[in-house]
C-alpha positions in Angstrom: -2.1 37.7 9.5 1.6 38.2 8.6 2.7 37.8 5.2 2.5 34.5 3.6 5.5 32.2 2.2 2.8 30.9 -0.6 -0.4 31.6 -2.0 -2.1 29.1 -4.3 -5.1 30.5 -6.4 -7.4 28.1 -8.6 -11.2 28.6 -10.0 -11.6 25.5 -8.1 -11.0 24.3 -4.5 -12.3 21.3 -2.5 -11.5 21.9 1.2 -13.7 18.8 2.4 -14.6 21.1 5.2 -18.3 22.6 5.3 -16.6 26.0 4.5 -19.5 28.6 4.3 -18.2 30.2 1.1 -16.4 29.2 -1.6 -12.7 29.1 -1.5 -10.4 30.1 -4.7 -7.2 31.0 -3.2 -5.3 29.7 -0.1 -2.2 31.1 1.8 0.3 29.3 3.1 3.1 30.5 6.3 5.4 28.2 8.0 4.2 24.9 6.9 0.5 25.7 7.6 -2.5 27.0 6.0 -3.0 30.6 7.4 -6.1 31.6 5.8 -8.3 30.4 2.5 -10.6 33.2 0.8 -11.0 34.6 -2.5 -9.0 35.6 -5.3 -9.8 39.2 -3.8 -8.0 38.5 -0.7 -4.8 38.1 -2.4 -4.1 41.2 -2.0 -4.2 41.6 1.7 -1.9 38.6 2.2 1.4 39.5 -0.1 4.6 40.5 1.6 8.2 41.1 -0.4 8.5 37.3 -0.8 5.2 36.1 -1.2 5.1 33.7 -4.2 1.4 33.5 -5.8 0.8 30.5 -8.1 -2.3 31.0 -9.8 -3.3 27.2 -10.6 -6.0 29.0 -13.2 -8.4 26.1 -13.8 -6.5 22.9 -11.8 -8.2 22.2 -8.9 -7.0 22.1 -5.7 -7.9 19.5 -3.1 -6.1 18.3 0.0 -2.9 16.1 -0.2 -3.3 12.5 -1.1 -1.9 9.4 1.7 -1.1 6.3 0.2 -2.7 4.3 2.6 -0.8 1.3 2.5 2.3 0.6 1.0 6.0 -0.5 0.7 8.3 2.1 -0.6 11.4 1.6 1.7 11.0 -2.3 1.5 9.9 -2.2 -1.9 13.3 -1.1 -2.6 15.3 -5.0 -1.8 11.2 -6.7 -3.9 11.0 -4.4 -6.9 14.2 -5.0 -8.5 15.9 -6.3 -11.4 12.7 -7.8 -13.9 9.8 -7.1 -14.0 7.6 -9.4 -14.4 4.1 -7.8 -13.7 3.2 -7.2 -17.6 3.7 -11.3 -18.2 1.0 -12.9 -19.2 2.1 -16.4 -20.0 4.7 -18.6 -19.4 6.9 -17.6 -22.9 6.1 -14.2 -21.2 8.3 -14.4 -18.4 11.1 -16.7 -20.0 11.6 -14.3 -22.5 11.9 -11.2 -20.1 14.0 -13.6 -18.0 16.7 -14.8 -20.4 17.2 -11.6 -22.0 17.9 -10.1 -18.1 20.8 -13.2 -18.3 22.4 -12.3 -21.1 25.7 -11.1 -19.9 25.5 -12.3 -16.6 28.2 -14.4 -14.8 26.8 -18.2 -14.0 27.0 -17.1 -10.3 25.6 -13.6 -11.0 21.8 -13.4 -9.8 18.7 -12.9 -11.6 16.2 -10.9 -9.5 12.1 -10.9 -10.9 8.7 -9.0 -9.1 5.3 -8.8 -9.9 5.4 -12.5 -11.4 1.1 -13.4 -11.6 0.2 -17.2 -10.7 -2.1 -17.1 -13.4 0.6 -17.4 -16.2 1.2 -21.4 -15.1 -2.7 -22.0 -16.3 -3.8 -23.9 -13.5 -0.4 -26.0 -12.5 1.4 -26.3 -10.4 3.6 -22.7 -9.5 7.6 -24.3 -9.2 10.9 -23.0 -10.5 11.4 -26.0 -13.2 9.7 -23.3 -16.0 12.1 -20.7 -16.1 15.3 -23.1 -15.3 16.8 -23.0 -18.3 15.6 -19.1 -18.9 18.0 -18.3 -16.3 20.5 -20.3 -17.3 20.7 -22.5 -14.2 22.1 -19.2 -12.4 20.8 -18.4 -8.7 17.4 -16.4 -9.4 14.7 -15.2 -6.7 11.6 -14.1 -8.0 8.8 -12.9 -6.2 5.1 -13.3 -6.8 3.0 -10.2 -7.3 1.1 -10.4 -3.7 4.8 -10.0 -2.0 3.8 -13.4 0.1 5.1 -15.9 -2.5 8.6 -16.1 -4.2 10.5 -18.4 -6.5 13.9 -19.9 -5.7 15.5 -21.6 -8.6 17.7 -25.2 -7.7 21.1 -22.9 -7.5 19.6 -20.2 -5.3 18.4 -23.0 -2.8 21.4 -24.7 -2.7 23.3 -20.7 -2.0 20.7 -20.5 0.8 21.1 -24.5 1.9 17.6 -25.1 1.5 17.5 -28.9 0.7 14.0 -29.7 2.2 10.9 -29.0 4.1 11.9 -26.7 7.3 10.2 -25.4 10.6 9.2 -21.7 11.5 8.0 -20.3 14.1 4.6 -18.5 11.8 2.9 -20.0 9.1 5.7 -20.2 5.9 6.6 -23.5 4.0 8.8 -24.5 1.9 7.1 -25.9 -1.1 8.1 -30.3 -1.3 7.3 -32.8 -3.9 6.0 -36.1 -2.9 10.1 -37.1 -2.3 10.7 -34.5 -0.4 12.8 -32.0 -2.6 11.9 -28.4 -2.5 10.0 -27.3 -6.0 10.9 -23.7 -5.3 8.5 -22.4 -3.8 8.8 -20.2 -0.9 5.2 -19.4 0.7 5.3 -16.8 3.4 8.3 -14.5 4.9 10.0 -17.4 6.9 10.4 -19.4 4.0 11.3 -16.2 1.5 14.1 -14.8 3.8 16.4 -18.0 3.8 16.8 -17.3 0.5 16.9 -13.6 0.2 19.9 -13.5 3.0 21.9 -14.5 0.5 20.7 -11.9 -2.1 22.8 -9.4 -3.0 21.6 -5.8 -1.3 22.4 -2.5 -2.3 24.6 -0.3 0.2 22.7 2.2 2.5 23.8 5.5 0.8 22.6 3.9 -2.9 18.9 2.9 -1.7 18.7 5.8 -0.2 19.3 7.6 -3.4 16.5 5.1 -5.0 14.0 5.9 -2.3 14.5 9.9 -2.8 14.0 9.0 -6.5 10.9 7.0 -6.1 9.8 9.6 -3.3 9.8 12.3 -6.4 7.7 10.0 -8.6 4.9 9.9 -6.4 5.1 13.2 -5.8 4.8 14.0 -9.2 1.8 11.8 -9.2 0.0 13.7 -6.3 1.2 12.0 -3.5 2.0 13.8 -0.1 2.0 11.3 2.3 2.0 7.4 2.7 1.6 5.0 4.9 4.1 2.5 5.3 3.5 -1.2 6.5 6.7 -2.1 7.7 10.1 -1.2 9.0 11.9 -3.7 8.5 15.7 -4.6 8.9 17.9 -1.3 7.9 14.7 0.4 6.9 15.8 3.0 9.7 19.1 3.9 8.3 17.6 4.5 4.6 15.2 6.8 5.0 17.4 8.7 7.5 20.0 8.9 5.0 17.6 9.9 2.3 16.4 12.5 4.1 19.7 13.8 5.2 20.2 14.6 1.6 17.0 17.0 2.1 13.7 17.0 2.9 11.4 14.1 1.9 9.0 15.0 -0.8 6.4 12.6 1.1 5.1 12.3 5.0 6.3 8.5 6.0 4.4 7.0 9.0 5.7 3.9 9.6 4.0 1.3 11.3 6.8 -2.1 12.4 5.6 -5.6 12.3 5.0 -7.6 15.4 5.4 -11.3 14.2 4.5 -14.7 15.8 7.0 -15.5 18.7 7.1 -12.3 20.4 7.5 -11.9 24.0 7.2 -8.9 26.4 10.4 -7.6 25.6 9.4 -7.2 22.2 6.2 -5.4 22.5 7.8 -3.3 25.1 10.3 -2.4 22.1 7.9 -1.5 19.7 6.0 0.6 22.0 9.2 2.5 23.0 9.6 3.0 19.2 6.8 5.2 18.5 6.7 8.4 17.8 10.5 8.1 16.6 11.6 9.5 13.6 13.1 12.4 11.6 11.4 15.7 9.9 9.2 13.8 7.8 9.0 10.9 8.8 7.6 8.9 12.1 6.4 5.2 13.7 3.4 5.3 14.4 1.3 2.4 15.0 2.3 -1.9 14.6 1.6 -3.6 11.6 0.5 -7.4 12.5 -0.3 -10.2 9.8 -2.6 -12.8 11.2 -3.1 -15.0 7.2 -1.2 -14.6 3.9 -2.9 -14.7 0.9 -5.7 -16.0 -1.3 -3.5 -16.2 -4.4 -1.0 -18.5 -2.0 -3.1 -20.9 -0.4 -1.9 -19.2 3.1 -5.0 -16.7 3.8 -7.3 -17.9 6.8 -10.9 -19.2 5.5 -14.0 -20.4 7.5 -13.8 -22.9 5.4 -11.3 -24.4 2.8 -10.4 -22.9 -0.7 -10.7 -25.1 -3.6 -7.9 -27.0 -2.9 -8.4 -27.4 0.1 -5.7 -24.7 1.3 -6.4 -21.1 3.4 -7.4 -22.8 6.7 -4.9 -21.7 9.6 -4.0 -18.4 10.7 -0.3 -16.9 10.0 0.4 -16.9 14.2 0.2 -20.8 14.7 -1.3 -19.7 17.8 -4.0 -17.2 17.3 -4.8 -16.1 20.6 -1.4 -15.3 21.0 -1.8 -12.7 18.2 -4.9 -11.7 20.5 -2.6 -11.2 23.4 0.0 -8.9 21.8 -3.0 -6.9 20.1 -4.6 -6.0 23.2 -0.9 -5.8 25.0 -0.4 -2.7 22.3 -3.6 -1.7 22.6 -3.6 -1.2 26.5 -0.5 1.0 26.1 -2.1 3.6 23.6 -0.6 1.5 20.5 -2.6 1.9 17.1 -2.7 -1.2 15.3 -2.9 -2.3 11.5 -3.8 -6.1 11.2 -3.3 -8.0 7.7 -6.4 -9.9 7.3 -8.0 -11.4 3.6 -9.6 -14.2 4.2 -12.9 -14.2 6.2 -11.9 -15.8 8.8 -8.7 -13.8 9.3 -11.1 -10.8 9.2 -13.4 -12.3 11.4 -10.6 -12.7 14.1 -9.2 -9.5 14.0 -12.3 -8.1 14.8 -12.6 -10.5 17.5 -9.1 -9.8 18.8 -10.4 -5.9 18.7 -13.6 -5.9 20.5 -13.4 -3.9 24.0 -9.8 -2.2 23.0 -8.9 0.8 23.5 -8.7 3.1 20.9 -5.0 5.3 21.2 -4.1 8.1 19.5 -5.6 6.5 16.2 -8.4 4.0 16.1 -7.1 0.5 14.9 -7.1 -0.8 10.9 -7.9 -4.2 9.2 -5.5 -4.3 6.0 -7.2 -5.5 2.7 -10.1 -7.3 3.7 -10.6 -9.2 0.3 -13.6 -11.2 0.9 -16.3 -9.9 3.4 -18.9 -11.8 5.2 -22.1 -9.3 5.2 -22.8 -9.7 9.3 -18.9 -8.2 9.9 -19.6 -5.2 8.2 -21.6 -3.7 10.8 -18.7 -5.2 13.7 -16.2 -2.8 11.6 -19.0 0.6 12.5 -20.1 -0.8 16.1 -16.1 -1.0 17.6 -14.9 1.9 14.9 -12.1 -0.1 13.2 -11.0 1.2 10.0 -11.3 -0.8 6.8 -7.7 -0.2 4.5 -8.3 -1.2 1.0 -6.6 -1.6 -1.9 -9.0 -1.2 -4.8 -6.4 -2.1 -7.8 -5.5 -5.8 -6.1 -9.4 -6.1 -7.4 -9.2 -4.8 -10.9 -5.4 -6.1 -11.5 -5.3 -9.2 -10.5 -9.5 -10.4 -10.2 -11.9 -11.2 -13.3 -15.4 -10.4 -13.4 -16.0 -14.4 -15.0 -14.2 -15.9 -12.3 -11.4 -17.7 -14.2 -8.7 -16.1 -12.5 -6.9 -17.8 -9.6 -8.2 -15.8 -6.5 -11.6 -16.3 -7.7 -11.6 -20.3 -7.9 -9.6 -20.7 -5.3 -12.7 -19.2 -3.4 -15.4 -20.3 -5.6 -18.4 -17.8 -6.6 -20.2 -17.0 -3.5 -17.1 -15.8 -1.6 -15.6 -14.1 -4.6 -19.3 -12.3 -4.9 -18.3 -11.1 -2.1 -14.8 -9.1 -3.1 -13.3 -5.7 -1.6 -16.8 -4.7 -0.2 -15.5 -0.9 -0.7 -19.1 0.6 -1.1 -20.9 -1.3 1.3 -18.4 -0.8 4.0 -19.2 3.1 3.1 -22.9 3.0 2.8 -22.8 1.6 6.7 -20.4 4.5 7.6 -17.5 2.4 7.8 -14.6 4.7 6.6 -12.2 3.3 3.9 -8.9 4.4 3.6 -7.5 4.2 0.4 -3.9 2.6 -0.9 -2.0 0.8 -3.3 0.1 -1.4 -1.8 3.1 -0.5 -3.7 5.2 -2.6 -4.9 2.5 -5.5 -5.1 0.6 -2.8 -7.2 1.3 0.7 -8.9 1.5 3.9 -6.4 -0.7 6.3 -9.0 -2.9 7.5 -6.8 -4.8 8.5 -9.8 -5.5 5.2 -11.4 -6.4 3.4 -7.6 -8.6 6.2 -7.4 -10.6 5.6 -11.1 -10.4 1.8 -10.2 -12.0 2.1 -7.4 -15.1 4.0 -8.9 -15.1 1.6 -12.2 -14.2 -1.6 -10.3 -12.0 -2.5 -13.8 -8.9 -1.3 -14.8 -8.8 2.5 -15.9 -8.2 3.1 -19.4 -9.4 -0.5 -20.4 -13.1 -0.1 -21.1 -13.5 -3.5 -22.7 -12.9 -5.0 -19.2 -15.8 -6.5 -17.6 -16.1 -4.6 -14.2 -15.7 -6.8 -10.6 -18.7 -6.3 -8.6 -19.7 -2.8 -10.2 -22.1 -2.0 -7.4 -19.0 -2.0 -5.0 -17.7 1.1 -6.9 -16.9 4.0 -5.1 -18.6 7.7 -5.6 -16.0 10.4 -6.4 -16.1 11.8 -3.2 -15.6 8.6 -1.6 -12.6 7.9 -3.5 -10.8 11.2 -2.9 -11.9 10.9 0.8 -10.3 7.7 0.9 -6.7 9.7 -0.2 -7.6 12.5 2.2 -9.6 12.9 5.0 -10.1 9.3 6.1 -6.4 8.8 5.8 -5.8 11.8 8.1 -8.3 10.7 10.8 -7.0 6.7 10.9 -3.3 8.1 11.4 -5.3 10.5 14.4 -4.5 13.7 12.3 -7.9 14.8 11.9 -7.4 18.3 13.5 -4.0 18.9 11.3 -4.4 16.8 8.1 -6.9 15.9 5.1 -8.4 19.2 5.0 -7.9 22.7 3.7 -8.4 24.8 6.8 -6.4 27.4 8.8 -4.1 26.0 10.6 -3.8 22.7 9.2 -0.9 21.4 7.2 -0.1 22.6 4.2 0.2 19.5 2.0 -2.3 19.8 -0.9 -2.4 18.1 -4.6 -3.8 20.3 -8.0 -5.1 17.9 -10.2 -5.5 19.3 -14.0 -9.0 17.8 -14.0 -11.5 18.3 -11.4 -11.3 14.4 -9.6 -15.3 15.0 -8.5 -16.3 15.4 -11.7 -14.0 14.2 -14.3 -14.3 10.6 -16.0 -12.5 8.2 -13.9 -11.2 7.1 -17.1 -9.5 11.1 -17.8 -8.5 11.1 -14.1 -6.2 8.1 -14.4 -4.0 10.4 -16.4 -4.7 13.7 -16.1 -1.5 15.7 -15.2 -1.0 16.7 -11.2 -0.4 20.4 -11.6 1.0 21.2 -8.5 2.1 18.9 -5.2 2.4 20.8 -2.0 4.0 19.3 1.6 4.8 21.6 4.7 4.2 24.5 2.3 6.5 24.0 0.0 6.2 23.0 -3.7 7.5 19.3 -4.1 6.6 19.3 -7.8 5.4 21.5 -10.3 3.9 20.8 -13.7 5.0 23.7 -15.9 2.2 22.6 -18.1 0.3 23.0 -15.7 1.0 25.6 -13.1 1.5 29.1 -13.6 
């Protein structure tokens, strides 16, 4: 071989390939790995400008995916206040009128990551946090992204007086006299308020995104998966990367919504493979429910109130149609489904496809019939999961909204991650960002404790659905490489795959899931090039 760019040497290397020996160092040229060997082939592989980086006793493994999340979008959700640490209703006033303070009355107030469960059981309306805001327009958005909050000012900005019509399954929220409470369920209803938000220019979100791009590099990330491209989506990343290269792989995957015609899917086909240096569509994201948490997911049979019983595509064999449609032309598809029925249909809408360049997804998956795990192996769909919206926002007693909403027997059967991997169904990995945080670490050590990581006085959800170690690092790495169809150039260390690899300070195989939520990343690699370095860390 000719001289390589980079070498990386560590006592410890997972290549999740059935190497025949064990590997301690691994050179890098032009973006790819070149050869992997011992720290006694070193030698044989420096030239002039060969940098070595002995790792000493981090521990390499392949680069982590984010399976599933927001980070362009999450750019216009996660702003302003947040709201995710609030957990009651003084909580978020407080956080809110101290955001005001200052703040013109026609000035807006902006909250994310508000949780249901801080109105106790009543009803979820903007009438609490009136007066916090000072009257003033304010938008705030419910953790699960589905579900926002319009205060009185902001609806009358937007013109939103009373119940309207759409085209998929959104609603604005009515009292019995027909006067909207506030409450915005679904993106139909959300976006006649937030076109009248105030949105940062191009050039300044695409400073944010290169910003949040470094974070989760420094947090092991290499690659993500991104469920959207939505409005100037485009146009940010393009900018962001015109002010150098990403510090992530971005696939992105554009929704196809309810009401979409031939010219449509013919435009979403044309779009793939599109893109920059690091960045690419690939794949259509559909939705076909909302959420538990909402009232808007799809259930066999009612929740608790009596709410989750339609599909999000008022029509769901439409949704059918444009599935297949995509399917037929090579098209990979990711399809939103929670509730069992939702999941149920998916499946249904899959059966017989074609599998394209990538086999086709089923996105989050929160509660899972036992007879449509073994549908997910026999048509080789892909189960996405994201193991945090378990321990974040679920409680092992139940008292939490999701969980009566569905009542025990369907929330005994939560984020099946395990038994979805015992029958050989693979499970890709995610966070979901910005509904939950990116740390690839943390979803990682959630999803083998099935509680929060760090809080070991939390009753665990479902232990038995914890994940192994292996199985949660595969979920990061080589199942996220095969469900994008990169099985022969990502997820594994391996001549003449891609050089995008993560050093972890701990080995994440054998350390407490506890010590792996925040133990250091020592060293992030993508296209061969080091994207972060922990000088702590990394020698």
């Amino acid at each position: 071989m000719t001289a390589a760019d980079l070498v990386l040497v560590a006592d410890t290397v997972h290549t999740l390939t059935e190497a025949a020996r064990p590997v301690q160092a691994v050179a890098i040229a032009e973006g790819v790995v070149a050869a992997v060997g011992t720290r006694d082939d070193v030698r044989g592989w420096r030239g002039p400008r060969t940098e070595v980086v002995d790792l000493g006793g981090a521990v390499l493994t392949p680069g982590l995916t984010d399976g599933h999340m927001h980070p362009v979008m999450g750019l216009q959700m996660a702003v302003d206040v947040d709201l995710s640490g609030a957990r009651s209703l003084d909580d978020v006033r407080r956080l809110l009128a101290a955001a005001a303070v200052g703040r013109g009355p026609e000035d807006w107030v902006q909250g994310w990551g508000l949780d249901p469960n801080v109105f106790g059981g009543a009803p979820v309306t903007s009438a609490p946090i009136e007066a916090a805001v000072g009257r003033r327009p304010a938008f705030l958005r419910l953790f699960d992204a589905h579900s926002a909050l319009a205060t009185e000012r902001a609806l009358a900005i937007a013109g939103v007086d009373g119940p309207r019509s759409f085209d998929m399954r959104s609603e604005v929220v009515c009292d019995d006299r027909g006067r909207p409470t506030g409450l915005l369920l679904e993106v139909g209803a959300m976006d006649l308020v937030t076109a009248h938000v105030p949105l940062d220019p191009v050039p300044v979100r695409a400073a944010q995104l290169r910003e949040l791009l470094n974070a989760m590099s420094a947090a092991g990330l290499t690659g993500g998966h991104v469920m959207d491209l939505l409005g100037d989506s485009r146009q940010v990343v393009a900018a962001a990367e015109g002010d150098g290269e990403l510090p992530l792989r971005l696939r992105f995957a554009p929704w196809c919504l309810p009401g979409v015609d031939d010219d449509g899917l013919a435009e979403l086909i044309d779009l793939q493979g599109q893109g920059g240096r690091r960045w690419s569509i690939g794949g259509v994201k559909f939705m076909v429910d909302g959420t538990i948490d909402n009232g808007t997911a799809w259930l066999e049979h009612p929740d608790a109130l009596g709410e989750s019983t339609e599909s999000f595509w008022p029509d769901p064999e439409a949704y059918t149609a444009a599935v297949r449609a995509l399917a037929a032309a090579g098209v990979p598809t990711a399809t939103h489904a929670i509730g069992d029925a939702a999941v149920r249909h998916a499946l249904d809408a899959l059966d017989g496809v074609p599998r394209g360049v990538a086999p086709h997804r089923v996105e989050h998956i929160e509660t899972l019939p036992t007879p449509l795990i073994g549908r997910f192996l026999r048509q080789g769909v892909v189960a996405s999961m994201q193991p945090t919206h378990c321990t974040h926002f679920t409680r092992a007693d139940h008292t939490d909204n999701w969980s009566a909403r569905l009542g025990d027997e369907r929330a005994d059967r939560a984020w099946r991650c395990r038994d979805l991997r015992d029958a050989g169904v693979p499970v890709v990995l995610g966070s979901d960002w910005p509904v939950a945080p990116f740390d690839p670490r943390r979803v990682m050590a959630d999803a083998q404790l099935r509680r929060p990581a760090g809080e070991p006085d939390v009753p665990p959800v479902q232990p038995l659905q914890g994940l192994t170690p292996l199985m949660a690092l595969q979920g990061y790495t080589t199942q996220a490489a095969d469900v994008a169809g990169e099985s022969a150039r990502a997820g594994r260390i391996a001549v003449g795959r891609r050089a995008d690899l993560t050093a972890f300070a701990v080995d994440p195989l054998r350390a407490d899931p506890d010590e792996l939520a925040d133990a250091p990343i020592a060293l992030t690699v993508v296209d061969g090039a080091i994207v972060h370095r922990d000088t702590a860390g990394a020698g």
